[in-house]
MIBADREN-421973 format. One record per residue (C-alpha): x negated, y negated, z negated; residue number from 1. Coordinates in steps of 0.05 Angstrom, whole numbers, plus 5000, padded with zeros to 4 digits. Layout:
MIBADREN-421973
NODE   east   north     up   pos
NODE      X       Y      Z   NUM
...
END
This chain:
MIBADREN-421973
NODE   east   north     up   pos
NODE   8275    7994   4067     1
NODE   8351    7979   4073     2
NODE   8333    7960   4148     3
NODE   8296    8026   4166     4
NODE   8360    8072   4132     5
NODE   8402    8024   4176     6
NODE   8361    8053   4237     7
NODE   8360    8122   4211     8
NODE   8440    8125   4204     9
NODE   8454    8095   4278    10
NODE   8405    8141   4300    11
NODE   8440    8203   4268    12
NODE   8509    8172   4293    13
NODE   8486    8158   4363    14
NODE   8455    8233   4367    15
NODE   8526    8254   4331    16
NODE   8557    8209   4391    17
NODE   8518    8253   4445    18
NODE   8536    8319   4417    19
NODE   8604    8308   4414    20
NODE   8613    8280   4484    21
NODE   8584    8335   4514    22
NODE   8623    8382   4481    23
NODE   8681    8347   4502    24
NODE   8648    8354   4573    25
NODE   8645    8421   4572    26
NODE   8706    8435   4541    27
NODE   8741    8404   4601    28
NODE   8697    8433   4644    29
NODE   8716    8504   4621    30
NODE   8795    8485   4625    31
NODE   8783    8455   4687    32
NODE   8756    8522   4725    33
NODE   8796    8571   4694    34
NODE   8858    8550   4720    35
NODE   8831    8565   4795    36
NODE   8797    8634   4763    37
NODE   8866    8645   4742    38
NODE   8897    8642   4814    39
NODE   8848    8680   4829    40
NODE   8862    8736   4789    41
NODE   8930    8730   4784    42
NODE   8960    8743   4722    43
NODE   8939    8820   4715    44
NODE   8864    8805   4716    45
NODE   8872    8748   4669    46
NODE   8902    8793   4617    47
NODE   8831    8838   4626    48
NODE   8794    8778   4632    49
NODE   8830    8755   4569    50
NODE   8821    8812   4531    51
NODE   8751    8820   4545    52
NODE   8731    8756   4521    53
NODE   8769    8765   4455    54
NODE   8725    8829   4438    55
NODE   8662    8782   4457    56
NODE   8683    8731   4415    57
NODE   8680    8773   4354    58
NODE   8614    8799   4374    59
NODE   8590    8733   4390    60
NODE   8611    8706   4319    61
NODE   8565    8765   4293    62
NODE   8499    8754   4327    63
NODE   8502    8670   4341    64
NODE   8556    8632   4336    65
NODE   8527    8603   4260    66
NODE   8461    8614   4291    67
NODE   8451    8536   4318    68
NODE   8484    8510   4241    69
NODE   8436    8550   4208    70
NODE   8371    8535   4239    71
NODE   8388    8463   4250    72
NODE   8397    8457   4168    73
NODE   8331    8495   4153    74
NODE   8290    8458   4203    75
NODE   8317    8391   4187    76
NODE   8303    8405   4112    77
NODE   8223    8424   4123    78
NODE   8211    8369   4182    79
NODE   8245    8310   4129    80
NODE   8184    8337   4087    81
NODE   8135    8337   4140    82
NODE   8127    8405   4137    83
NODE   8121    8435   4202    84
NODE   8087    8484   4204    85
NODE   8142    8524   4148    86
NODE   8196    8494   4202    87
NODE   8157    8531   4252    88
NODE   8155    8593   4213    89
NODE   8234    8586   4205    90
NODE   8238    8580   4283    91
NODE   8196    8640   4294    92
NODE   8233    8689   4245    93
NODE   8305    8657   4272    94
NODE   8286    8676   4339    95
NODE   8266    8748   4313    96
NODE   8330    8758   4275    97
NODE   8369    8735   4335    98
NODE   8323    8786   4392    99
NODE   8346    8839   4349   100
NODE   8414    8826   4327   101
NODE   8438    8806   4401   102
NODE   8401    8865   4443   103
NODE   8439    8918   4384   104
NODE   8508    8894   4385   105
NODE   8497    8872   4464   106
NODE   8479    8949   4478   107
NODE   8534    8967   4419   108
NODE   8582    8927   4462   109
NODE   8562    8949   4533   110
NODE   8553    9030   4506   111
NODE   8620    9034   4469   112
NODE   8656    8988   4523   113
NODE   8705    9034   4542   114
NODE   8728    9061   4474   115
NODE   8737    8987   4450   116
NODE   8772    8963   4506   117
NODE   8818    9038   4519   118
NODE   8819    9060   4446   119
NODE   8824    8997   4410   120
NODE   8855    8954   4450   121
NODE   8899    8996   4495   122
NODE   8869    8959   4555   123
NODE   8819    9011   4586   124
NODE   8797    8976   4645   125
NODE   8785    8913   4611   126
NODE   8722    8951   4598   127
NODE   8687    8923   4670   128
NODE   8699    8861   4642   129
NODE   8663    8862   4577   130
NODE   8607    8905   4594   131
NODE   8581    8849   4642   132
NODE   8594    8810   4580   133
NODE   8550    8842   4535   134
NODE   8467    8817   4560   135
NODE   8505    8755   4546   136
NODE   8501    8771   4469   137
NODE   8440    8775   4477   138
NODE   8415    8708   4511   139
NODE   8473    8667   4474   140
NODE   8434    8685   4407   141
NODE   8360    8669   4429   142
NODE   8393    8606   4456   143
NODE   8430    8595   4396   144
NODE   8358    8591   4363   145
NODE   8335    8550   4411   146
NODE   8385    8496   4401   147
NODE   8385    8493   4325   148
NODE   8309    8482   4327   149
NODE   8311    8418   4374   150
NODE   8384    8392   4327   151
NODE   8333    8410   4271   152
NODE   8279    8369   4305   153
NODE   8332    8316   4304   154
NODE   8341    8310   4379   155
NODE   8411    8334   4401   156
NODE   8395    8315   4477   157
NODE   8368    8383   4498   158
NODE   8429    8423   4474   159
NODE   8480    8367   4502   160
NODE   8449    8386   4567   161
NODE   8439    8457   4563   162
NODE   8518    8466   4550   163
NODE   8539    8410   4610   164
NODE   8483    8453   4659   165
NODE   8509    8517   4626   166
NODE   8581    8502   4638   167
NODE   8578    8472   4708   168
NODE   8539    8544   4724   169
NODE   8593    8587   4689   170
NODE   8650    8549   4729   171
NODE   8618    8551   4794   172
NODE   8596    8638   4786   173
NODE   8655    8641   4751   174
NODE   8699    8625   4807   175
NODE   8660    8651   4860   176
NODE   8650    8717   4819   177
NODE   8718    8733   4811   178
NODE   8732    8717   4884   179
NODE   8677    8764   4916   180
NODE   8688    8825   4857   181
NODE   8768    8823   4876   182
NODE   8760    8828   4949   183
NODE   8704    8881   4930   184
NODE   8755    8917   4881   185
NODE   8804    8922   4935   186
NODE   8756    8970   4971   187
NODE   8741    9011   4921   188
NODE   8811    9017   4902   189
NODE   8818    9052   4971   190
NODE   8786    9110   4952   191
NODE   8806    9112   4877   192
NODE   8877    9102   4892   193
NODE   8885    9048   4829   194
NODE   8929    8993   4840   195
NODE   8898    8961   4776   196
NODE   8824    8961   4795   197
NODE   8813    8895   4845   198
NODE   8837    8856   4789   199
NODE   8795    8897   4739   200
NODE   8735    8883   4779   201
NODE   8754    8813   4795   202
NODE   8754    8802   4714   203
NODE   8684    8824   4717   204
NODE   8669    8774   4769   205
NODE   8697    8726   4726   206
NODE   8653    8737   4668   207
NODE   8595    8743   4707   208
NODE   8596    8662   4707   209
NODE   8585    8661   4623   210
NODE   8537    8712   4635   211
NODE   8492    8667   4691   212
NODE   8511    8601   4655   213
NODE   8480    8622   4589   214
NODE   8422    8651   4634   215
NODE   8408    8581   4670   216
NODE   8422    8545   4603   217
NODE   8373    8587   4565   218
NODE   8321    8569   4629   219
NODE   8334    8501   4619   220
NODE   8320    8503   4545   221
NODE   8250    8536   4548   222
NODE   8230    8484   4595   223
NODE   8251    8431   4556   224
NODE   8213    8474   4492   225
NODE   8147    8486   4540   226
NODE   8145    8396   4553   227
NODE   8160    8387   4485   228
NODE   8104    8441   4452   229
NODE   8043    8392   4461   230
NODE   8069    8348   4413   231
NODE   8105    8402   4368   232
NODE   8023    8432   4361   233
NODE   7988    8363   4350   234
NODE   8036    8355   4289   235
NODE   8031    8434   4254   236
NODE   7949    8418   4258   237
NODE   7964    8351   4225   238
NODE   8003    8388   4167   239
NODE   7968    8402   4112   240
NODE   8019    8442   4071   241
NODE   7985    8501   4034   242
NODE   8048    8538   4001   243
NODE   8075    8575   4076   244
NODE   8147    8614   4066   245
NODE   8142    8682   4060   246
NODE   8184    8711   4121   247
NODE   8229    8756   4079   248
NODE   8248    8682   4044   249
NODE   8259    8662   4104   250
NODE   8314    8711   4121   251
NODE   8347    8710   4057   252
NODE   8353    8642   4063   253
NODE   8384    8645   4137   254
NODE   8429    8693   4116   255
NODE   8460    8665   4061   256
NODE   8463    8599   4111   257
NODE   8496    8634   4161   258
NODE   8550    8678   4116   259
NODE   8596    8617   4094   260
NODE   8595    8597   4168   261
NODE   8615    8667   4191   262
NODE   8664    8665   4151   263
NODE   8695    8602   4161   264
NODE   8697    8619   4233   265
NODE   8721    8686   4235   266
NODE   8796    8674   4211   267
NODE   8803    8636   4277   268
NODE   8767    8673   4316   269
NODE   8796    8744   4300   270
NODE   8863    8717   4301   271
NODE   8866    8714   4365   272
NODE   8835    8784   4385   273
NODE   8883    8820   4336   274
NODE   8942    8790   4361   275
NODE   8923    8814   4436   276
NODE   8911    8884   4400   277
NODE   8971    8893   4365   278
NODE   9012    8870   4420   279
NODE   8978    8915   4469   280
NODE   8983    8979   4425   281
NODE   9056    8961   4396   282
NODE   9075    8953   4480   283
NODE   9037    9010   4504   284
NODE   9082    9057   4445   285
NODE   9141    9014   4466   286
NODE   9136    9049   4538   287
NODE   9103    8998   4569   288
NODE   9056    9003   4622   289
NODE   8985    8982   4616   290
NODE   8989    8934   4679   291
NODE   9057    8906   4650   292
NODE   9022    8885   4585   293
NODE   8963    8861   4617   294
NODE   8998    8822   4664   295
NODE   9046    8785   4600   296
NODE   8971    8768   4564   297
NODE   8948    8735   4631   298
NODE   9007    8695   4626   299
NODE   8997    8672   4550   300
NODE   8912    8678   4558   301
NODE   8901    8644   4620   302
NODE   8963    8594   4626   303
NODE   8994    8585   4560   304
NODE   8931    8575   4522   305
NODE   8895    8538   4564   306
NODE   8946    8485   4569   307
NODE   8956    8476   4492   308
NODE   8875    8474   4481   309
NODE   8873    8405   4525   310
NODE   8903    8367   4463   311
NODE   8864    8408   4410   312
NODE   8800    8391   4454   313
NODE   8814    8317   4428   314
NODE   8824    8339   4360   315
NODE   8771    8382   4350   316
NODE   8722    8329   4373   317
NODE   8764    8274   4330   318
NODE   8749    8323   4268   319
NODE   8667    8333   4281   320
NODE   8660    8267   4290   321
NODE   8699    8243   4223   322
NODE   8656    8295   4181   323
NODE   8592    8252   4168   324
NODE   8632    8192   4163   325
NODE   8677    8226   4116   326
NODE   8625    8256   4064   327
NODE   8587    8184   4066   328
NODE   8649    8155   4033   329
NODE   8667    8207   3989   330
NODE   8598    8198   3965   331
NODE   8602    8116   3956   332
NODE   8667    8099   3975   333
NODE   8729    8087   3935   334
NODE   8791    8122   3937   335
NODE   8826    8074   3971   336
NODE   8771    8083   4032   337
NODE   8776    8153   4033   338
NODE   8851    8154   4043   339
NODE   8840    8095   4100   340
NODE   8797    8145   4141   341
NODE   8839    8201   4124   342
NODE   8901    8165   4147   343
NODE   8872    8135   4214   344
NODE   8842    8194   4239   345
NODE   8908    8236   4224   346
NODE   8947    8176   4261   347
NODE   8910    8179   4330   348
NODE   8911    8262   4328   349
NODE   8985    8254   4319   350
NODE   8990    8198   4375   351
NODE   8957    8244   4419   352
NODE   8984    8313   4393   353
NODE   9068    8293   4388   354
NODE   9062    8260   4465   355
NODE   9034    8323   4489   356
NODE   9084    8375   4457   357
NODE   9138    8331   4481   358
NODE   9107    8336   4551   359
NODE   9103    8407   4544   360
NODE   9178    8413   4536   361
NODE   9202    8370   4588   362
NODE   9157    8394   4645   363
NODE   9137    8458   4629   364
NODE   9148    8488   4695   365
NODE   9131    8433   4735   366
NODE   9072    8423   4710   367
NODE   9052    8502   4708   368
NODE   9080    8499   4780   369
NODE   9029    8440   4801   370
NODE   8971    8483   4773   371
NODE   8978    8552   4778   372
NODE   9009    8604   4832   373
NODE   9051    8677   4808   374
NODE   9092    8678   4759   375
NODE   9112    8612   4727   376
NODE   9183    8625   4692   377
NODE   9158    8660   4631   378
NODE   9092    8615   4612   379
NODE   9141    8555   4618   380
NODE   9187    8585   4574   381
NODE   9121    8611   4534   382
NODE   9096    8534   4535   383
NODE   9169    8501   4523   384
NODE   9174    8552   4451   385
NODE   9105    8535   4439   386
NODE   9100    8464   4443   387
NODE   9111    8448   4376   388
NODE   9042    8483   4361   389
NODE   9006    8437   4390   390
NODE   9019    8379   4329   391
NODE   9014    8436   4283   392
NODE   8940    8451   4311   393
NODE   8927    8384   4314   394
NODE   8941    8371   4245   395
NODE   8915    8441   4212   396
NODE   8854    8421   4258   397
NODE   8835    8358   4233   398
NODE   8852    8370   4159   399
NODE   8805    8428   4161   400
NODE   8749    8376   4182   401
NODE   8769    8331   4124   402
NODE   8782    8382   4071   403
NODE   8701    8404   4101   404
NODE   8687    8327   4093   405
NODE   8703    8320   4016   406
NODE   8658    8374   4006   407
NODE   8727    8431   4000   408
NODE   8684    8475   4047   409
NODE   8720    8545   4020   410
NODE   8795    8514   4025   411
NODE   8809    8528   4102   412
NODE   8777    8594   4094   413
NODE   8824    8614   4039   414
NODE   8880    8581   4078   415
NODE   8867    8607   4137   416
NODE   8861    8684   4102   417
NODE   8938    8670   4068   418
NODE   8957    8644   4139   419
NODE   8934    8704   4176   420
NODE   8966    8749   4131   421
NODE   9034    8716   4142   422
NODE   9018    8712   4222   423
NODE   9007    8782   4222   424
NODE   9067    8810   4178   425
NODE   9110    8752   4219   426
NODE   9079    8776   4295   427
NODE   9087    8852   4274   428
NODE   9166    8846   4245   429
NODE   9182    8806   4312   430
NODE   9147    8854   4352   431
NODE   9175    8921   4322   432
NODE   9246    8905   4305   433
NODE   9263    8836   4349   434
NODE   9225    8864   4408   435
NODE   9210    8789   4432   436
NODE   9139    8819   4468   437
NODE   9106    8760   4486   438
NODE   9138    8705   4456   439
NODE   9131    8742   4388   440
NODE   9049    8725   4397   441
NODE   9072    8653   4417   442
NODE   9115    8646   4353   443
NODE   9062    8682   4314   444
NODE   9018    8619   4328   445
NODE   9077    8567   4303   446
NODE   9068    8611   4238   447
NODE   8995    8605   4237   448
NODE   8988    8531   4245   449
NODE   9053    8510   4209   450
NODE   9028    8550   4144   451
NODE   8957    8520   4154   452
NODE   8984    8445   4153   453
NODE   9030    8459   4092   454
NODE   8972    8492   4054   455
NODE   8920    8436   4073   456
NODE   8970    8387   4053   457
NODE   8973    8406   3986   458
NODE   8906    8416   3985   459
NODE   8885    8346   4008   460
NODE   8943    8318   3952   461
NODE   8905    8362   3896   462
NODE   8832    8330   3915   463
NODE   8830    8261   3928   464
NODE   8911    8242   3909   465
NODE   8924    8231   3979   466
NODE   8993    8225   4006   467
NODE   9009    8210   4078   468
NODE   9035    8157   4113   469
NODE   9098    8184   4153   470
NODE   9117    8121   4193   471
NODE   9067    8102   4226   472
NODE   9033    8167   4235   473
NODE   9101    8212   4256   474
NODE   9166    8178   4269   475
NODE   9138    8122   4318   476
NODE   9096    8170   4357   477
NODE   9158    8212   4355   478
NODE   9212    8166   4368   479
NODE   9154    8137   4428   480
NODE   9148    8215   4451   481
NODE   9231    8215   4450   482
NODE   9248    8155   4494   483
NODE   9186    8180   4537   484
NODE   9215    8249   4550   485
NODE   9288    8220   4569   486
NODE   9265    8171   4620   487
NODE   9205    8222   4646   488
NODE   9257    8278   4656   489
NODE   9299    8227   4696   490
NODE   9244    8211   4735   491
NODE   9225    8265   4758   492
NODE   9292    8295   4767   493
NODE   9309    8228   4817   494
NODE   9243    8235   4852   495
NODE   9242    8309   4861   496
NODE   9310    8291   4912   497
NODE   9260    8258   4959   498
NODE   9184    8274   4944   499
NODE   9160    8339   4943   500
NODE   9144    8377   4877   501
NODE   9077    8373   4855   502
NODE   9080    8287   4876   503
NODE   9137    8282   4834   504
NODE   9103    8317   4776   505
NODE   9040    8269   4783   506
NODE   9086    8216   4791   507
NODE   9133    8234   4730   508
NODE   9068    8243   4681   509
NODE   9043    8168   4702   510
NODE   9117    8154   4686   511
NODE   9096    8188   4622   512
NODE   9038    8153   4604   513
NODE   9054    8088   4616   514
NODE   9128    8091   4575   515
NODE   9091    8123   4515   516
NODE   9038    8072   4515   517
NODE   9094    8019   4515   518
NODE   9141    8045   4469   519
NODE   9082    8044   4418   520
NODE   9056    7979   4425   521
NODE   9127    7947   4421   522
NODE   9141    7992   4365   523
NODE   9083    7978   4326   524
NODE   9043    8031   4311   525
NODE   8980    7996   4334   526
NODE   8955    7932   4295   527
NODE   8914    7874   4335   528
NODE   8852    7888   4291   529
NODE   8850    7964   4308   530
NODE   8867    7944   4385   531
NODE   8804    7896   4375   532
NODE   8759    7950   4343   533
NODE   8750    7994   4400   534
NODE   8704    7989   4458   535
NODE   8726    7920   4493   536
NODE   8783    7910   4446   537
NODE   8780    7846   4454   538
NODE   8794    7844   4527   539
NODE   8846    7893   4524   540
NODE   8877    7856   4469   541
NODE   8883    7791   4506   542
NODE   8920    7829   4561   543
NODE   8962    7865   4530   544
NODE   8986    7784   4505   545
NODE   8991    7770   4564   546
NODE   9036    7823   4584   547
NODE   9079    7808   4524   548
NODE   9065    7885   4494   549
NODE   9029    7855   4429   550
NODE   9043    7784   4390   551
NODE   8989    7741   4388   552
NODE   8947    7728   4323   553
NODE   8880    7715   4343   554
END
């Protein structure tokens, strides 16, 4: 008995393990190609690229984003009781619920583009943009179904991947897209005499590519579903359950499912789109010109943000995969285990997070300069204010997971409500009276995260009595990230006299890497026994001996 639930748990880790490296996949796969989409665009059509995708965003949160969650947890819960064909019947009125919520708000979203996008958002020709978003509503919530049966099923292999073939076929249209639709746009600005419209047209092209991906990923889904359905009908004929859900059970129970995850989700995810529309509509009654305000969201959209969501990429997949963990030892651990896995994974975040911000100050614009083309000076000075965010994500990130872990599911919602609220008053007063445009929204998001960490904080000290470690955890990494900076600055500075730019840059951030990784060994904020604990510990333990970075007590 003890031996099968042995089995059972590495099998629910290892399919944990597969889920979480291909979102990690696909998140870098999706930084990866917008940073040539954004030279492509330039920094005009990322701002309508930017906004558009905020508006879809919302309206994806609507129709699937809980969708996967949902259906996962219902199926799961009839298959453990061998009752398939009920999880059958869940599958079938899902993927109902989700043909009719994603064709309404997609033909809600394509109809009323150009009200949201002029009216609302003070971005009218954003409206290209999200109108070839909107089918995409549509297939992103049958797929959503889709996934959450085979999760459910208790195979996460078919939606690990649909995203990886999904998100190598959004960056390749994606790129392509918004090449072709530009040079197109140019054209037809010729006899529409609008400056504005290639790059409108090229921000269609762009989200074409989430459009096709989520096509081809869909495809590759009802394949998958069309091998698998031999087996899936040999085992509803073997079930003999006689008491079938009713079908109006059925959605009460998925909608009471997916509500707590809607709104869990939606703090974050409307954050960001109100923020682009108050900033558009406060500029635009400023005297600001549409294409000026378009052009300062490119900047923060497509170069700012993407850069700061590399480190988060690590913590959000740090904080998924502590969740299951966590909960297992909250349910049979002690305290003092609870506060060990608290502690370690808040440690690595923050020895990946404080490196990162301190990059981010130092070589803002070389770094920008390496990657992107346009306009570099204000996203370096966006990304050199901003740095400091990225510990404060990191940390409001991952204590969100844990506060979800010890079963405080509500707590980052209702810190993440308070949080807005201060964002919003903060972002509007800096705005209106300081004038600081962009860099109000940048600030805005040092509000956000900095009240999130404070409030979590507490929060984690009310639950479970934990109090964090500070040496080990902050002034190390930061005292590491210090010495790192100095030298990496010099560096590069030196090397920028005889190398060109973007080789100097490359250089300086190996420079980088290596000092950090130094400066923390000798410091201490690794022990032998976690060096020996990871994937050929042992090996890298011995050499790092050898090289006189760690004492010896094995």
């Amino acid at each position: 008995m003890e031996t099968q639930q042995k089995k059972k748990n590495s099998s629910f880790l290892m399919q944990g393990i597969i889920l979480a490296a291909a979102g990690i996949i696909t998140r870098l796969i999706g930084i990866a190609y917008r940073i040539p989409v954004n030279n492509i665009l330039g920094d005009e059509g990322q701002g309508f690229y930017g906004c558009a995708f905020s508006i879809y965003n919302i309206a994806l949160l609507l129709t699937s984003y809980s969708l996967p969650l949902a259906v996962s947890k219902l199926v799961s819960a009839r298959v453990s009781k061998k009752e398939y064909k009920n999880a059958m019947r869940i599958f079938k009125g899902a993927l109902l619920f989700a043909i009719i919520v994603g064709a309404v708000v997609g033909i809600i979203v394509f109809v009323g583009a150009e009200f949201i996008a002029g009216e609302i958002m003070s971005l009218k020709l954003s409206a290209y943009a999200l109108r070839v978003l909107a089918p995409g509503l549509f297939i992103v919530a049958v797929m959503g179904v889709v996934r959450g049966f085979f999760q459910g099923m208790g195979t996460m292999v078919p939606t690990a991947l649909s995203q990886i073939v999904e998100q190598i076929v959004n960056a390749i249209v994606s790129i392509i897209g918004a090449s072709y639709l530009l040079e197109m746009g140019k054209k037809v600005k010729e006899t529409k005499e609008n400056a504005s419209l290639p790059y409108a047209y090229g921000a269609a092209g762009g989200t074409l590519g989430t459009v096709s991906g989520a096509l081809i990923g869909l495809i590759f889904l009802i394949l998958v579903m069309m091998l698998f359905y031999p087996t899936l009908k040999r085992r509803v004929q073997k079930d003999k359950t006689k008491n079938l859900e009713g079908y109006s059970d059925i959605y009460s129970v998925l909608l009471m499912t997916i509500a707590p995850v809607i709104l869990s989700t939606a703090i974050y995810n409307i954050s960001e789109t109100l923020d682009q529309g108050i900033f558009s509509n406060i500029m635009v009654a400023q005297g600001h010109t549409e294409k000026e305000t378009a052009e300062l969201l490119g900047m923060f959209t497509g170069k700012y943000n993407t850069l700061i969501n590399i480190p988060l990429a690590v913590a959000n997949a740090l904080g998924a995969s502590l969740i299951p963990s966590l909960t297992a030892t909250v349910a049979s651990g002690t305290k003092k285990q609870i506060h060990a896995k608290i502690n370690m994974v808040i440690r690595f975040v923050m020895m990946i997070a404080i490196p990162c911000a301190v990059g981010f100050l130092v070589l803002a614009e070389p770094i920008l300069d390496l990657l992107y083309s346009g306009n570099i000076e204000i996203p370096a000075h966006m990304l050199q204010l901003g740095a400091i965010t990225v510990i404060f994500y990191c940390l409001s990130t991952v204590t969100n997971a844990i506060l979800q872990g010890i079963n405080k599911m509500t707590t980052p919602v209702k810190h993440g409500a308070i949080s807005l609220v201060v964002h919003l008053i903060g972002l509007y007063i800096m705005l209106v009276f300081f004038k600081w445009e962009i860099y109000a929204v940048v600030v805005g998001n040092i509000i956000f995260s900095l009240c999130m960490c404070i409030l979590n904080a507490r929060a984690l000290k009310q639950a479970v009595r934990y109090q964090q470690e500070v040496t080990r955890t902050f002034l190390i990494p930061l005292g590491s990230a210090a010495i790192m900076g100095v030298i990496t600055f010099a560096a590069y500075f030196l090397m920028k006299i005889a190398l060109p730019k973007a080789v100097s840059t490359i250089l300086a951030l190996a420079v980088a890497v290596l000092v950090y990784g130094i400066c923390l060994l000798k410091f201490g904020a690794l022990t032998a026994d976690e060096i020996v604990a990871l994937p050929k510990g042992a090996s890298i333990y011995k050499l790092l001996v050898k090289f006189h970075l760690m004492e010896e007590e094995y």
